[in-house]
C-alpha positions as a Markdown table, in Angstrom:
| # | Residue | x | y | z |
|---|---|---|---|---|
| 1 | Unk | 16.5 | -15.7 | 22.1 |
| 2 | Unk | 16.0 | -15.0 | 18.2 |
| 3 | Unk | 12.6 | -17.1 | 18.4 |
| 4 | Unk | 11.5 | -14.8 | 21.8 |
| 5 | Unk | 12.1 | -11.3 | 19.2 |
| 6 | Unk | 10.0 | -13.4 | 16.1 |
| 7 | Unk | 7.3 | -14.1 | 18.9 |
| 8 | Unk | 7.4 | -10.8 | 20.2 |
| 9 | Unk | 7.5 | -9.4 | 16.6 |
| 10 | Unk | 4.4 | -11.4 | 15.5 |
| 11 | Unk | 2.5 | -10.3 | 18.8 |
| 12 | Unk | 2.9 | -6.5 | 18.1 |
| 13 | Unk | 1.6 | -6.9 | 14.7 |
| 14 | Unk | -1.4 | -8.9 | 16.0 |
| 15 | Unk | -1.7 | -6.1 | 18.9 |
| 16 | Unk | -1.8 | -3.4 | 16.4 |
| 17 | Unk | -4.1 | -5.2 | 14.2 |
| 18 | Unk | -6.5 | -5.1 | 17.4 |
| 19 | Unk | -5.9 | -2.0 | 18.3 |
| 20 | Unk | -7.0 | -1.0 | 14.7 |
| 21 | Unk | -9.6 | -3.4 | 14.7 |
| 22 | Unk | -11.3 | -1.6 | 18.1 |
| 23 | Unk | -10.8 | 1.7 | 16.7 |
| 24 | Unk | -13.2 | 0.9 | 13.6 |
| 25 | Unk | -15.3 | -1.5 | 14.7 |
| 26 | Unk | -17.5 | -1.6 | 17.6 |
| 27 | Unk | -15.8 | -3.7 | 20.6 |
| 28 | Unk | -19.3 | -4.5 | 21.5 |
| 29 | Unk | -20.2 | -6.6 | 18.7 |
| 30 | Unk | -19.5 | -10.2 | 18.3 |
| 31 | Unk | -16.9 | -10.5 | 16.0 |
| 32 | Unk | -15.1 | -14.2 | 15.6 |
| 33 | Unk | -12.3 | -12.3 | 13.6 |
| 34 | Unk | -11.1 | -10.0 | 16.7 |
| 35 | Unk | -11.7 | -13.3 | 19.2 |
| 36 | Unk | -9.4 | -15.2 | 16.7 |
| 37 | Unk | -6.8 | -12.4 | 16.9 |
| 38 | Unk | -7.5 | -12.0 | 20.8 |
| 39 | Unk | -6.5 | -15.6 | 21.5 |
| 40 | Unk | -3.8 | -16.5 | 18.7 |
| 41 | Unk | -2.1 | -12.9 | 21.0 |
| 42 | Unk | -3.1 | -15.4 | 24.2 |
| 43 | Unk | -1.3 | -17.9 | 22.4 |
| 44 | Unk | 1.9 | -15.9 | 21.5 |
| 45 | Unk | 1.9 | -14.8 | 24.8 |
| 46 | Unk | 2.4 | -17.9 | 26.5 |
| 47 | Unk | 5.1 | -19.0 | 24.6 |
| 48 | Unk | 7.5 | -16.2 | 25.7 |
| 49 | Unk | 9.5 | -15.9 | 29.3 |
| 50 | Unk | 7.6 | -13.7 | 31.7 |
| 51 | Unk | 10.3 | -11.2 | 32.3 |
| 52 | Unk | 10.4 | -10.7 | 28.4 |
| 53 | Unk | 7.2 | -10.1 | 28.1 |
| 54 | Unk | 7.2 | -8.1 | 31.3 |
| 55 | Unk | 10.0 | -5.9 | 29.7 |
| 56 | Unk | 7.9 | -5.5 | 26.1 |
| 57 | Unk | 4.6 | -4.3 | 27.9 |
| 58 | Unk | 6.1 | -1.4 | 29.3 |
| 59 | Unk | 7.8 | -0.4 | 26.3 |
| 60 | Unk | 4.6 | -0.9 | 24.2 |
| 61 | Unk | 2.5 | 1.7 | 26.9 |
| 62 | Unk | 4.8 | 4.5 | 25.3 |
| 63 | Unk | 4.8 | 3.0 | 21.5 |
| 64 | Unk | 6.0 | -0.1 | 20.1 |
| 65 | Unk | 8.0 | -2.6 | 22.2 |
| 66 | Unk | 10.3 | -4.5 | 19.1 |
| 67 | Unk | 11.4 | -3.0 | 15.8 |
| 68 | Unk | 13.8 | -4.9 | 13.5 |
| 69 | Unk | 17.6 | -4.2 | 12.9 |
| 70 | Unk | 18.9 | -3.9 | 9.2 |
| 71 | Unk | 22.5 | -3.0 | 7.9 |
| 72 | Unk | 23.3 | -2.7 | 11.7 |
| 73 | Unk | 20.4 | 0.1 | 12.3 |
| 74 | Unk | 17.8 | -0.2 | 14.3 |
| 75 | Unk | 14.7 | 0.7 | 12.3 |
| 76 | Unk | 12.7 | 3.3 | 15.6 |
| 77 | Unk | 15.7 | 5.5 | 16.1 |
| 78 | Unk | 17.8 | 5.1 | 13.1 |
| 79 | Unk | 21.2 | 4.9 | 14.8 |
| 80 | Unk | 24.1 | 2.6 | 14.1 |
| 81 | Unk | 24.8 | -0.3 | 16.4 |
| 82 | Unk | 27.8 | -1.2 | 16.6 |
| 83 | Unk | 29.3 | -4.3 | 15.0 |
| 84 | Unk | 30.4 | -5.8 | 18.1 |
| 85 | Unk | 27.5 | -4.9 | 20.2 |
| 86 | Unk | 25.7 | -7.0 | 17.0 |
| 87 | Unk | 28.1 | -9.6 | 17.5 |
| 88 | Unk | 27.4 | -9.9 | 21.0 |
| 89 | Unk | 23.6 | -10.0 | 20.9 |
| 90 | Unk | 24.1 | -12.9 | 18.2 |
| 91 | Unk | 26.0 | -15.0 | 20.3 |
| 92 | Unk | 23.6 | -14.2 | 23.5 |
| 93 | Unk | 26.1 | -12.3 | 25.3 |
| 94 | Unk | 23.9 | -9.4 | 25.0 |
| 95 | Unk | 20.4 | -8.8 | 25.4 |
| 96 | Unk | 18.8 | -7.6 | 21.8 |
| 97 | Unk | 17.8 | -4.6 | 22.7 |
| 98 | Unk | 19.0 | -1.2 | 20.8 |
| 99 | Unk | 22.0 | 0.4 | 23.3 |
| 100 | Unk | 20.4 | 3.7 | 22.0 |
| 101 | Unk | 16.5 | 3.6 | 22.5 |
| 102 | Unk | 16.2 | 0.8 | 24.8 |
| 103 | Unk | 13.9 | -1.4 | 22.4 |
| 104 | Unk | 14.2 | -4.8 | 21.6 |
| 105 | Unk | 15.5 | -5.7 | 18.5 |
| 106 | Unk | 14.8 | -8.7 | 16.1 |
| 107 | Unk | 17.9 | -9.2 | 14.2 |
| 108 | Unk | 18.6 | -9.4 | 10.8 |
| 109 | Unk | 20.7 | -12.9 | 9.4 |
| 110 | Unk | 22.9 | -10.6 | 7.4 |
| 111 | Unk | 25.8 | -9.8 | 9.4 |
| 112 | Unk | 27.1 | -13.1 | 10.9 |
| 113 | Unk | 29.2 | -12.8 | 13.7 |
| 114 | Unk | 32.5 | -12.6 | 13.4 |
């Protein structure tokens, strides 16, 4: 599950970049950067379960769809998760999403289960 939230993770970033990209540049153009970027996301994509990545599109319509958990916070809504609700999502018997804004969450390695 960790690798799903480090693919997810490295397809927001390359969605944002073009996202950005479109925003100053004209989509028009031929640009073999943005087609680079357009099929290493085509790429991500396929590597991740359908129902994960059906779950991330619709959190990334309102905003982003992962965010990364440190010292037991999750970094979009800034509330504490609890230490056994960690515990549980490291061992897989809980999805990692946050149990207060509904995003997934790529884990930090501190905090080991217990």
């Amino acid at each position: 599950m960790r690798q799903d939230m480090i693919s997810l993770m490295e397809l927001q970033e390359c969605e944002l970049i073009l996202h950005e990209s479109a925003i100053l540049h004209d989509r028009k153009a031929a640009n073999p950067e943005r087609e680079a970027l357009e099929t290493r996301c085509r790429q991500i994509r396929a590597g991740i379960s359908l129902e994960t990545l059906r779950r991330y599109d619709k959190l990334r319509t309102v905003g982003l769809g992962i965010v990364r958990e440190v010292n037991g916070f999750c970094n979009a809504c800034r509330l504490n998760i609890t230490i056994g609700d960690l515990n549980r999502m490291r061992t897989g018997k809980m999805t990692t999403e946050c149990p207060n804004c509904g995003l997934f969450l790529l884990l930090s390695d501190s905090n080991k289960p217990a």
